[in-house]
Residue, then its C-alpha position, 0 to 999 in steps of 0.5 A: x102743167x108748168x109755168x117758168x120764167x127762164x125763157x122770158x129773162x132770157x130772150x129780153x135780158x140782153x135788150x136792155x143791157x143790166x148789168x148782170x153778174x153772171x159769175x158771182x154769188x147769187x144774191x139771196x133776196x131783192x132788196x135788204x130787210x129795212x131798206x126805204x128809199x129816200x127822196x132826195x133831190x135829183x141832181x141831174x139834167x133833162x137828157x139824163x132824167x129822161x134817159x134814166x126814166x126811160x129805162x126804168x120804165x123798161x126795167x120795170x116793165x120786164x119785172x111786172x111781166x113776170x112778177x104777174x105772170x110767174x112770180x107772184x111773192x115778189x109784186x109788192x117789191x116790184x109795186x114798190x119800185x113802180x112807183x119812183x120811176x118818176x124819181x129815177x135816183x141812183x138809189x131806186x136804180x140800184x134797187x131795180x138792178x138788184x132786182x133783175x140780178x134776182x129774177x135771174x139768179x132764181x129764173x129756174x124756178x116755176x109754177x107747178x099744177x099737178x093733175x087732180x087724180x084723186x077718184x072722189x071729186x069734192x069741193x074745198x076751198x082754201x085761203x091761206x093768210x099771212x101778214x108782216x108787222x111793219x114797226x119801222x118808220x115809213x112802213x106799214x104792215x103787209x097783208x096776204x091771202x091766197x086761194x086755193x080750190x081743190x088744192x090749185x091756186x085760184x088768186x091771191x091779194x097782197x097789200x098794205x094794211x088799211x088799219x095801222x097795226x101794234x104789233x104782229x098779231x093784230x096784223x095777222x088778225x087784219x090779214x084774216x078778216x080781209x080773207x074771209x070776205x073773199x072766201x065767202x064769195x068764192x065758196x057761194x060762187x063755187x058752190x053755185x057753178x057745181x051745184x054741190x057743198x064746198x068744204x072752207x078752210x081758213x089757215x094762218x101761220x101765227x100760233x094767237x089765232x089758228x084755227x079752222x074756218x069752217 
């Protein structure tokens, strides 16, 4: 089964007017590593704000659709941004575009399920961990699971670490000990609905603290 967002881009894009660059270098990400945005005053009038408001809602709108539905790496940027359409800013709007101009330049890309033709059925639940240290001002460091079972993805988690965090490893760690919770209660879920033992994994990209989980 596949699952893509070119259709959706396609058939509400042109509604909203962005100013795609349909020609030009496809940029590489949504947004510059290290970019936060400031909160300066706006300097404009009510028509305009409301305006401006107005279109981010609907920028943003258009984003989250797709950021739920097909493109769950970019919901914390699309998050992100959700949060200043109140403070609509040359700045924040600059970074909306950008990240329209970037859901277009990748809307080939798609969820792919492939059919499970192995002949021996068995239970396995997988999570798969990772963090990013945020050792900047105005940053905290990013935590992510997602879940698999039988090697299709059931869910996924993606949010500031609740904990602040010295350095890499320590934010891989937290990002480990909030999966195993989850996939504790997953795998008892499972294993109740089929009445039959699930083998656990747990995997992280960092070499400090590999291991499975079993």
């Amino acid at each position: 089964m596949k699952l893509g967002m070119e259709n959706s881009l396609t058939n509400k894009l042109p509604k909203l007017n962005v100013p795609l660059n349909p020609k030009g270098r496809k940029i590489s990400a949504p947004g510059q590593p290290g970019l936060y945005i400031e909160q300066d005053e706006l300097e404009l009038d009510e028509d305009d704000y409301k305006s401006k408001v107005h279109k981010m809602q609907k920028l943003i709108g258009l984003a989250s659709y797709v950021g739920y539905k097909y493109r769950f790496d970019l919901l914390y940027y699309i998050n992100t941004l959700a949060q200043h359409i109140l403070f609509s800013s040359k700045q924040v709007l600059n970074m909306t575009y950008e990240l329209i101009q970037f859901l277009w330049d990748t809307r080939d890309k798609q969820l792919i399920w492939h059919k499970n033709t192995s002949a021996k059925r068995e239970n396995k639940i997988v999570a798969i961990s990772d963090a990013s240290y945020g050792n900047q001002p105005y940053y905290k460091s990013q935590i992510g699971n997602i879940f698999l079972l039988n090697g299709k993805v059931i869910g996924g988690k993606s949010t500031k670490a609740s904990l602040t965090c010295t350095s890499t490893t320590e934010a891989e760690i937290h990002a480990v000990s909030e999966a195993i919770p989850l996939l504790d209660n997953l795998s008892y879920l499972v294993q109740e609905l089929h009445n039959k033992p699930i083998t656990k994994g747990l995997f992280t990209d960092s070499r400090s603290n590999q291991y499975n989980y079993v």
